[in-house]
N, C-alpha and C positions, 0 to 999 in steps of 0.2 A: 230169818233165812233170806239171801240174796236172791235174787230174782235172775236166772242166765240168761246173759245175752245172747241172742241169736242172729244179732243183726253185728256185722263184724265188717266197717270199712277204718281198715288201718291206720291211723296217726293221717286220718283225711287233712283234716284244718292244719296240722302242721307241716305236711307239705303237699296239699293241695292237689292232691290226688289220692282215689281209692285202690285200692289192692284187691285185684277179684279174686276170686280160687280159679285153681285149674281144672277143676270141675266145671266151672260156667263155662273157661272154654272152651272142652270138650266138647259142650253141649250148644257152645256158638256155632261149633263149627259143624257140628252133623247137621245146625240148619242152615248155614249158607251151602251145604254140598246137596240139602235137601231143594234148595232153592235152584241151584243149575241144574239138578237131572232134571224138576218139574217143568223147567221151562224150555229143559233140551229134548222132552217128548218129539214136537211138531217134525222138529225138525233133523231128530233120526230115524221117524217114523218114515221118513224118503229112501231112506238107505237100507234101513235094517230093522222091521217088525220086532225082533230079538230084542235087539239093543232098545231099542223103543219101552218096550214092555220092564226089562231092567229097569231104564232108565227111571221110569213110571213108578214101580215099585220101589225104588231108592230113594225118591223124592218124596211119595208119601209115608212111607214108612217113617225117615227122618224127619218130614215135619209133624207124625204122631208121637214119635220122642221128644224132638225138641219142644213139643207146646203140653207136652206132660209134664215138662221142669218145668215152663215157663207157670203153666197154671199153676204147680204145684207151690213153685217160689213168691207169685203171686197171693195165694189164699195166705201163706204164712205171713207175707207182710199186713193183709187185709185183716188176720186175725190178733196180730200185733198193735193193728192202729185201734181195731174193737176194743180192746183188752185194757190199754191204757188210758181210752178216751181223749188222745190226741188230738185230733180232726174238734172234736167240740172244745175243748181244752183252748188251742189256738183260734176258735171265734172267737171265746169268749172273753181272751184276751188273757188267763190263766195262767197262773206261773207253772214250769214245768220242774220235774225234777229229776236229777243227774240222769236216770234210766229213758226217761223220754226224750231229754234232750241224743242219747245214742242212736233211741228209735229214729228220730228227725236229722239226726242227722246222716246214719245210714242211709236213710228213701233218700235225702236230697242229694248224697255220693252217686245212689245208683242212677240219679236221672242224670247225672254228666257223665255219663259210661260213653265209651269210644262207642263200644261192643254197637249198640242202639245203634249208631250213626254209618257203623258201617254195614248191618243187617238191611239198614232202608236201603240204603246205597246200591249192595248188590241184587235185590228184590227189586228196584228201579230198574236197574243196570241192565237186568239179566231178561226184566219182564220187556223192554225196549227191544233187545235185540234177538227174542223169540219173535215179537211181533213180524222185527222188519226181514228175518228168515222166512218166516210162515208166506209173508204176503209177497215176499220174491218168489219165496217156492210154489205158490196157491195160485199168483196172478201174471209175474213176469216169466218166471222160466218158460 
C-alpha cells in the first residue's frame, strides 16, 4: 500500500521553484491585513475609539486564524518528520528513500517561500511606522 503524500511542492528541482496553494494565500493574506489593523490600533485610536476597537478586533481575530493554519500546517510537517525518522535518518548519514526524499524536499521548498519574506517584511514595516505614529502622536504633536 502506498503511503500519500501530503507534502506537495510541484516539479520544485525542475524549475526551481514551489507552487503554494491558494489556500496558503488566503491565509497569508488574512495575516498581513491582520498585521496593519494590529499595528493601526495607536494610531486610529486619535481619531476614532470605533475604528480603533474594529481595528483591534480584525487584527486579532486574523492573527487567531492565521496562526491556527500556521500551527495546524506546522504539527503536520512535525508529525511527517516523527513518522519517517528523517531528522535522525540524516544525522546519521542514512540513506533515504523515494517518500523521504519528497518529505525533505518539500520542508526545504517551504523554507524559500516568498510568502515568509514578505510576512517579516510587513510585521517590520508596519511595526516601524506604528511606533513612529505613536511617538509623534504621544510626544510631538
Amino acid at each position: 500500500m502506498k503511503k500519500e503524500n501530503k507534502f506537495v511542492c510541484t516539479d520544485c528541482f525542475k524549475f526551481n521553484k514551489c507552487v503554494e496553494s491558494s489556500v496558503s494565500w488566503i491565509f497569508f493574506a488574512i495575516g498581513l491585513i491582520a498585521t496593519v489593523a494590529i499595528r493601526a490600533v495607536n494610531v486610529v485610536l486619535d481619531y476614532s475609539a470605533s475604528w480603533a476597537k474594529v481595528s483591534w478586533y480584525i487584527g486579532v481575530a486574523g492573527f487567531f486564524i492565521f496562526f491556527l493554519y500556521k500551527f495546524k500546517h506546522d504539527q503536520s510537517t512535525q508529525k511527517e518528520l516523527k513518522n519517517t525518522g528523517l531528522v535522525e535518518k540524516i544525522l546519521a548519514k542514512e540513506g533515504l528513500n523515494d517518500y523521504e526524499y519528497q518529505v525533505l524536499g518539500s520542508i526545504l521548498c517551504k523554507l524559500k517561500s516568498k510568502k515568509e519574506k514578505i510576512n517579516y517584511f510587513f510585521i517590520f514595516f508596519f511595526s516601524g511606522v506604528a511606533l513612529l505614529a505613536a511617538v509623534y502622536i504621544d510626544f510631538i504633536k
